[in-house]
Every structure is written in C-alpha cells, then in structure tokens.
C-alpha positions in Angstrom: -19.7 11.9 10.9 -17.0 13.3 13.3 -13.0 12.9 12.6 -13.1 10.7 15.4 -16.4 7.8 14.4 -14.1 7.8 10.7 -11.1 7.0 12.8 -12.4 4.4 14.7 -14.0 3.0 11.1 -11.3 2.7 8.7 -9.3 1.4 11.9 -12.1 -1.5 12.4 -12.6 -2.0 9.0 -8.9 -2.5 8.1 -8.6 -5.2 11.1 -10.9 -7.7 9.4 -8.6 -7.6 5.8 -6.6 -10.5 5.0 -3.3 -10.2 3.5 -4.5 -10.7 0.3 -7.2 -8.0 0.5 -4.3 -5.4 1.5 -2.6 -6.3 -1.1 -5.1 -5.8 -3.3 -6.3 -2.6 -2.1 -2.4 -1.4 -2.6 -2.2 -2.7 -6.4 -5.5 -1.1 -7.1 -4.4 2.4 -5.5 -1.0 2.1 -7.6 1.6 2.1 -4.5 2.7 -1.7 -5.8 2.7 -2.9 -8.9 1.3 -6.4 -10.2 4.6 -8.2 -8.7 4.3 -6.7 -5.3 6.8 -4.1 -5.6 6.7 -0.6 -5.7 5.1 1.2 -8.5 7.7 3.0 -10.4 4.9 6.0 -11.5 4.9 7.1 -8.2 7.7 5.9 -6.3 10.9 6.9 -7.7 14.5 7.3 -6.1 15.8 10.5 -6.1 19.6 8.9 -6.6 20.2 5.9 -9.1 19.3 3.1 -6.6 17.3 0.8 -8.2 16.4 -1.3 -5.2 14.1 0.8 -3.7 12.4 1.3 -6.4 11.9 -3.1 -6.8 11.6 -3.6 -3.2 8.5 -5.9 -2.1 5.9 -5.5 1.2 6.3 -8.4 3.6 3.2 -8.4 5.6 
C-alpha cells in the first residue's frame, strides 16, 4: 500500500468517528486521561503551570 492509499484511509476512516469514539481512541493511546484531560505520563509542563497539564479537548 502506497503513502498516499494510507493517507486517504486513516483520513476516511477517521471522518466516520463520533466524538465519543475519538475520545476513546485518545484515552486508550494515553494522550487524555479517564477525565478528559491530558495525561500527566506524557504531557508535562516544562515550567510549574499546572493548567496545561489539566486542560480538557473540546471537540
């Protein structure tokens, strides 16, 4: 399969999702955490801000 028939794939596929299915998909792959935020393993602030850390996805 070329670069470009994966493109078009992932770009097709992720058009039917619903919100809840990205969502989802995001907790499960550890970039939010079970309240929506951002998971705190992986996404850390260099400075002492704690809000970006806590921050949630509006979709």
């Amino acid at each position: 399969m070329s670069i470009y028939e994966l493109t078009q794939k992932v770009k097709t596929s992720g058009q039917k999702r619903t919100h809840e299915q990205r969502m989802k998909l995001l907790k499960e792959a550890h970039v939010l955490d079970a309240r929506g935020g951002f998971d705190r393993k992986f996404f850390t602030s260099s400075d002492s801000d704690d809000h970006s850390a806590s921050s949630t996805v509006q979709a």
